[in-house]
N, CA, C and O atoms as a GROMACS GRO file, in nm:
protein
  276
    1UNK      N    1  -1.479  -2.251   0.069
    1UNK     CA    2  -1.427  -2.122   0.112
    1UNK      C    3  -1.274  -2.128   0.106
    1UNK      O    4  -1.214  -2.202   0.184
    2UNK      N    5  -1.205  -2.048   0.011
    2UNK     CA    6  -1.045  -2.050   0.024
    2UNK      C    7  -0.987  -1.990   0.157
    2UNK      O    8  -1.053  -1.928   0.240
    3UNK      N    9  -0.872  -2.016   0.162
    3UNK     CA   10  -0.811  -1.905   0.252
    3UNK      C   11  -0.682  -1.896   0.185
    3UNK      O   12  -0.664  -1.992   0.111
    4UNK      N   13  -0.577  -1.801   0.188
    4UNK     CA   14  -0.450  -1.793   0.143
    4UNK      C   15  -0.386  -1.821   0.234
    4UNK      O   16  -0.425  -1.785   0.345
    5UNK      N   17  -0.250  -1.904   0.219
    5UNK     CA   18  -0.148  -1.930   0.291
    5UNK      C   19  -0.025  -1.900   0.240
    5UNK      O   20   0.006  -1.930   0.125
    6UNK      N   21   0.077  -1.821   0.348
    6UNK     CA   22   0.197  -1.769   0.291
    6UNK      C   23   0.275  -1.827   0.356
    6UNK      O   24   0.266  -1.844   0.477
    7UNK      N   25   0.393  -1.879   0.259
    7UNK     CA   26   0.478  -2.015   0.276
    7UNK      C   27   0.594  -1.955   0.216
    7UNK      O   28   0.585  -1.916   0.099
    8UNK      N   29   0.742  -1.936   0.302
    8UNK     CA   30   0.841  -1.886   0.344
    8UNK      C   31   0.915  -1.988   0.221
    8UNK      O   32   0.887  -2.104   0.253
    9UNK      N   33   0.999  -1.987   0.093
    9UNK     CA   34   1.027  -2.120   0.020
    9UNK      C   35   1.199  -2.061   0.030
    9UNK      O   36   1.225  -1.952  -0.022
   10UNK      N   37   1.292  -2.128   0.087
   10UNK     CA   38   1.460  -2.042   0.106
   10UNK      C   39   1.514  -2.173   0.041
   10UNK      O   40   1.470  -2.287   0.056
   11UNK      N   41   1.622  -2.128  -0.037
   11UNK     CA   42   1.757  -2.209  -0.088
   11UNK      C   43   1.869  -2.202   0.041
   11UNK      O   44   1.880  -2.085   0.079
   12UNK      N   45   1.923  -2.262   0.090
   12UNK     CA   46   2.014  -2.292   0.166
   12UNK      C   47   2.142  -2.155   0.079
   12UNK      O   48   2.154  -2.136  -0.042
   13UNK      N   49   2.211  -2.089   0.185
   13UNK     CA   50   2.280  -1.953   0.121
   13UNK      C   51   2.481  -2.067   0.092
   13UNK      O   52   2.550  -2.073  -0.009
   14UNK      N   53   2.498  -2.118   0.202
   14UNK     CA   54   2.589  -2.239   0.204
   14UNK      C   55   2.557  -2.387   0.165
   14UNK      O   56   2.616  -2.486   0.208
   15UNK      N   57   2.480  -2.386   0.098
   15UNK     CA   58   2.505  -2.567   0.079
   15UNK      C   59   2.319  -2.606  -0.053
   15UNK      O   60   2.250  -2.537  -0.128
   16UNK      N   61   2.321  -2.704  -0.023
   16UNK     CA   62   2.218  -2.733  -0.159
   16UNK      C   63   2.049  -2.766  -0.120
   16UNK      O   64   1.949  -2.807  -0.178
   17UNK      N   65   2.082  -2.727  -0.011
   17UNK     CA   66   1.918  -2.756   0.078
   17UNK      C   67   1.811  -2.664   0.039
   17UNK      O   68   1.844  -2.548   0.012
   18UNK      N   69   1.719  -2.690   0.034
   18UNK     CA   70   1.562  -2.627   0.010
   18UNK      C   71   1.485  -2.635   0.132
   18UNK      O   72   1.472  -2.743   0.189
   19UNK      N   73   1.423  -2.514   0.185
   19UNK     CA   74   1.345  -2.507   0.319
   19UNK      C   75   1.207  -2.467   0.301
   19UNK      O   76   1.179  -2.375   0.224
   20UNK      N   77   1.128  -2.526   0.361
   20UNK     CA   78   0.977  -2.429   0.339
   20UNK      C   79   0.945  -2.441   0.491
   20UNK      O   80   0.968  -2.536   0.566
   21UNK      N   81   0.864  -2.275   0.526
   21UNK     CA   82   0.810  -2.277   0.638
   21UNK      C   83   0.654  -2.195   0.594
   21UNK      O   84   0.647  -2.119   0.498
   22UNK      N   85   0.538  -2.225   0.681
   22UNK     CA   86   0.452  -2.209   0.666
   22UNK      C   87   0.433  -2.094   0.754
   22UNK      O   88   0.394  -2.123   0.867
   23UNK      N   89   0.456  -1.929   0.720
   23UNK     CA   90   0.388  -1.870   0.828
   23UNK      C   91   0.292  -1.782   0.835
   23UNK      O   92   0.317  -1.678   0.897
   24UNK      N   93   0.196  -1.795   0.792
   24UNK     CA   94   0.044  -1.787   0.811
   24UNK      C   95  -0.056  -1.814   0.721
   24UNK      O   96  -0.043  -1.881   0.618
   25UNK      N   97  -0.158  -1.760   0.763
   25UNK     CA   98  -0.292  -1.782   0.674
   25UNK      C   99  -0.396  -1.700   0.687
   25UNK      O  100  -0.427  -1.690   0.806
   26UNK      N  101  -0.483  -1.618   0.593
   26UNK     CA  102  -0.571  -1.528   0.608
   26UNK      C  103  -0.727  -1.573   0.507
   26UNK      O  104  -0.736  -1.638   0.403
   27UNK      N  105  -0.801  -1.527   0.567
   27UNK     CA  106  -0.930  -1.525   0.487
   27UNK      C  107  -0.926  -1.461   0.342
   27UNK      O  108  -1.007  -1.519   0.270
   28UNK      N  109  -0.853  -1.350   0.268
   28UNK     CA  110  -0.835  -1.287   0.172
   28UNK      C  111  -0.725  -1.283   0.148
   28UNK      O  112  -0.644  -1.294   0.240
   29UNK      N  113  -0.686  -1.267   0.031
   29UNK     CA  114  -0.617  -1.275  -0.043
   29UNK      C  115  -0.494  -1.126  -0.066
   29UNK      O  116  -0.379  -1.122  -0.109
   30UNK      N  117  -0.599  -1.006  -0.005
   30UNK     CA  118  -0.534  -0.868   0.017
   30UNK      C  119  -0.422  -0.888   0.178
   30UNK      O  120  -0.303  -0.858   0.189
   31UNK      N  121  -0.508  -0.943   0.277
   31UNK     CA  122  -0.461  -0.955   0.379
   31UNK      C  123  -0.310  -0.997   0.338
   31UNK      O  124  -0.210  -0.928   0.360
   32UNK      N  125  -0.314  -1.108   0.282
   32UNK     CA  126  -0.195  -1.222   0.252
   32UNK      C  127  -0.047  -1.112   0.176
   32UNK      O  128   0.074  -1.125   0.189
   33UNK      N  129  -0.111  -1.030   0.115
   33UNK     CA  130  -0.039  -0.984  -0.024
   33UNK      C  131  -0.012  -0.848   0.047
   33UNK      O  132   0.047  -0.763  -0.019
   34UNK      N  133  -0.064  -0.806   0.225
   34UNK     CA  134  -0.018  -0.735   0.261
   34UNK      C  135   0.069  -0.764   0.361
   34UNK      O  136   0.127  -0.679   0.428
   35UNK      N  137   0.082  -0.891   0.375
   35UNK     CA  138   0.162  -0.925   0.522
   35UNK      C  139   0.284  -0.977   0.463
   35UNK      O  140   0.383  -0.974   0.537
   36UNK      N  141   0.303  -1.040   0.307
   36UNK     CA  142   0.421  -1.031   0.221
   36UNK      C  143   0.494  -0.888   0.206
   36UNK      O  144   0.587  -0.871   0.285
   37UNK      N  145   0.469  -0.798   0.127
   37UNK     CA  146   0.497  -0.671   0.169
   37UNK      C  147   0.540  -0.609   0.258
   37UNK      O  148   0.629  -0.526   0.246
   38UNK      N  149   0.477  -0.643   0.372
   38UNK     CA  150   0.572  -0.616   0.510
   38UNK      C  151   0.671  -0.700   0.546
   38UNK      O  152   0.772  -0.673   0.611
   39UNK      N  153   0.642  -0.784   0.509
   39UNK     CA  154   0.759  -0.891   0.554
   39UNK      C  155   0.886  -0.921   0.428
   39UNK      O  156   0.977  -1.002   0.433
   40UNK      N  157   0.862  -0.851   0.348
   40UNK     CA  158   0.928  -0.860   0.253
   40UNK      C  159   0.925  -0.987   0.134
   40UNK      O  160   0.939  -1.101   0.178
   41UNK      N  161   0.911  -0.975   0.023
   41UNK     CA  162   0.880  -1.079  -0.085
   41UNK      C  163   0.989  -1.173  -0.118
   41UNK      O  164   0.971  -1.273  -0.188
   42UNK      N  165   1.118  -1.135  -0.059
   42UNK     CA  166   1.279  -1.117  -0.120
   42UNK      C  167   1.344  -1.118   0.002
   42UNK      O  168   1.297  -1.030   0.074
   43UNK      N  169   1.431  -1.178   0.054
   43UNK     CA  170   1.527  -1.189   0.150
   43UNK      C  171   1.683  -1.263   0.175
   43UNK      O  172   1.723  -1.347   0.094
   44UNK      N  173   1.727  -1.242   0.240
   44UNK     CA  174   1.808  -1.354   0.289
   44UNK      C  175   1.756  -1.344   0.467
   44UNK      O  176   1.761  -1.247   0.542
   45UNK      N  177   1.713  -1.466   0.492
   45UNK     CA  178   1.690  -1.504   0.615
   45UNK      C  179   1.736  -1.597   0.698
   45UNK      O  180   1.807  -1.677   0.637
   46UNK      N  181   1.721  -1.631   0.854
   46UNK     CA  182   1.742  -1.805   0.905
   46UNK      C  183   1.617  -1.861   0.928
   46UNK      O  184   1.539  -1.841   1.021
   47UNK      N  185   1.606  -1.937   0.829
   47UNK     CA  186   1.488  -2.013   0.878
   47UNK      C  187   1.542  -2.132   0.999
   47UNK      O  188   1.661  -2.152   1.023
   48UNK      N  189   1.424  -2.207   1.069
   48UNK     CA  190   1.452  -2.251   1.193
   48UNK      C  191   1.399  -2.435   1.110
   48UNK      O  192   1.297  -2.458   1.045
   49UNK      N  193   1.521  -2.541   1.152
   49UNK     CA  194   1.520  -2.640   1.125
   49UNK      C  195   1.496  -2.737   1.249
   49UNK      O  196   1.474  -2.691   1.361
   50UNK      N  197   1.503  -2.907   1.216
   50UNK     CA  198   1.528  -2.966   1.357
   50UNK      C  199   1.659  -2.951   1.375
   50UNK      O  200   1.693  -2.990   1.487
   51UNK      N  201   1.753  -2.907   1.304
   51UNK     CA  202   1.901  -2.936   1.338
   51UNK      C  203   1.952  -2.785   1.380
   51UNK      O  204   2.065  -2.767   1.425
   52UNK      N  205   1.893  -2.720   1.368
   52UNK     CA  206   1.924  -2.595   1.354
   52UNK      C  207   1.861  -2.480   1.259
   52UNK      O  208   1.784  -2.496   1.165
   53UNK      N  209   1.936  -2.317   1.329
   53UNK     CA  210   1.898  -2.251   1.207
   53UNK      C  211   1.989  -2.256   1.089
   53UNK      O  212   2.111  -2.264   1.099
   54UNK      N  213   1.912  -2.250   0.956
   54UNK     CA  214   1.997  -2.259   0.847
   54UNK      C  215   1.978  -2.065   0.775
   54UNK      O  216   1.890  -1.978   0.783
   55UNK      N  217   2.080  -2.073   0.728
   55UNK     CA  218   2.038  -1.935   0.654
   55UNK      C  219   2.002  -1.930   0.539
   55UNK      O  220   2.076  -2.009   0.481
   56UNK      N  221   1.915  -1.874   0.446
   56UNK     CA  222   1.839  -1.912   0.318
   56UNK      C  223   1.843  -1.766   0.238
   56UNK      O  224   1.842  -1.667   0.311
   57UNK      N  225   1.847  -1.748   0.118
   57UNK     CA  226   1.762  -1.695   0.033
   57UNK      C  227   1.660  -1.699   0.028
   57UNK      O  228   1.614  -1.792  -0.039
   58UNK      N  229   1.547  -1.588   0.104
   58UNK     CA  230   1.424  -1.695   0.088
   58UNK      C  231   1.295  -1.591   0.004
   58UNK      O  232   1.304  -1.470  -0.022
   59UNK      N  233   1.217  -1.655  -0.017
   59UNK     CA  234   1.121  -1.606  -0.116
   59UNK      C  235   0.937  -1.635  -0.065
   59UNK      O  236   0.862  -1.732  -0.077
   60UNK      N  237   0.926  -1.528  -0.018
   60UNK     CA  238   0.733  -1.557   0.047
   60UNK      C  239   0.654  -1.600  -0.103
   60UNK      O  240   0.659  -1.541  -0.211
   61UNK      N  241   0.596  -1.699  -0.072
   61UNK     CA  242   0.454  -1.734  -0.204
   61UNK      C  243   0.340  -1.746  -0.128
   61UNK      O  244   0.343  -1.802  -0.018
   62UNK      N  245   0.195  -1.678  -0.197
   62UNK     CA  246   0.120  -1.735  -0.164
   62UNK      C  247   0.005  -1.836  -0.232
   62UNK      O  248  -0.039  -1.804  -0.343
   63UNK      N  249  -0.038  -1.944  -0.174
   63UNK     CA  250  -0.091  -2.064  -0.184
   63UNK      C  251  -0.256  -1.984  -0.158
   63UNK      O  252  -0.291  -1.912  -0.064
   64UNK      N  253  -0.320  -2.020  -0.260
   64UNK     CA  254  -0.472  -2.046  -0.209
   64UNK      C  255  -0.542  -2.187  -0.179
   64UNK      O  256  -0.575  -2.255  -0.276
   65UNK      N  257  -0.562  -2.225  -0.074
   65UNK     CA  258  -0.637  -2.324  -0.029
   65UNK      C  259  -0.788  -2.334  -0.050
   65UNK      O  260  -0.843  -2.224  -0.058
   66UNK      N  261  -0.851  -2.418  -0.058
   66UNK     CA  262  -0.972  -2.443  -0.044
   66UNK      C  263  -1.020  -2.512   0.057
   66UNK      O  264  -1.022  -2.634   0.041
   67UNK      N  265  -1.066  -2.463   0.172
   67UNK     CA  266  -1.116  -2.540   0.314
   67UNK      C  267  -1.248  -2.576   0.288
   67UNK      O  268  -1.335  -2.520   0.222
   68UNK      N  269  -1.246  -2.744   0.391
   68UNK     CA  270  -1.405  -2.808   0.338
   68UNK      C  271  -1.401  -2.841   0.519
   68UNK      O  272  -1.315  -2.861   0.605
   69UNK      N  273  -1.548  -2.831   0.511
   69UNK     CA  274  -1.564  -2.857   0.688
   69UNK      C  275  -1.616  -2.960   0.689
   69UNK      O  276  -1.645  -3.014   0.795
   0.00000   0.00000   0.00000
């Protein structure tokens, strides 16, 4: 059974860093491709680090998983 996961991928806007944050996951694939859309596909954001927030260019993708129980 897949599920989609949408994973936050930002370039650092000051410096040469790459960030990924994982924020969520849905049973379908519409769900996923509607919660991008709202949240926008395209940004500049702060994503949240251990050191801090950094600010990013960031770009939503979504991942299909395959879950095994």
């Amino acid at each position: 059974m897949p599920i989609f996961v949408v994973a936050a991928v930002g370039r650092q806007v000051e410096g040469d860093n790459f960030l990924h944050v994982v924020e969520a996951a849905f049973k379908t694939a519409s769900a996923a491709e509607s919660y991008v859309v709202e949240k926008g596909k395209v940004q500049i954001q702060t994503l949240p680090t251990q050191h801090g927030d950094v600010e990013c260019a960031v770009q939503r993708v979504i991942f299909p998983v395959e879950v095994s129980e």
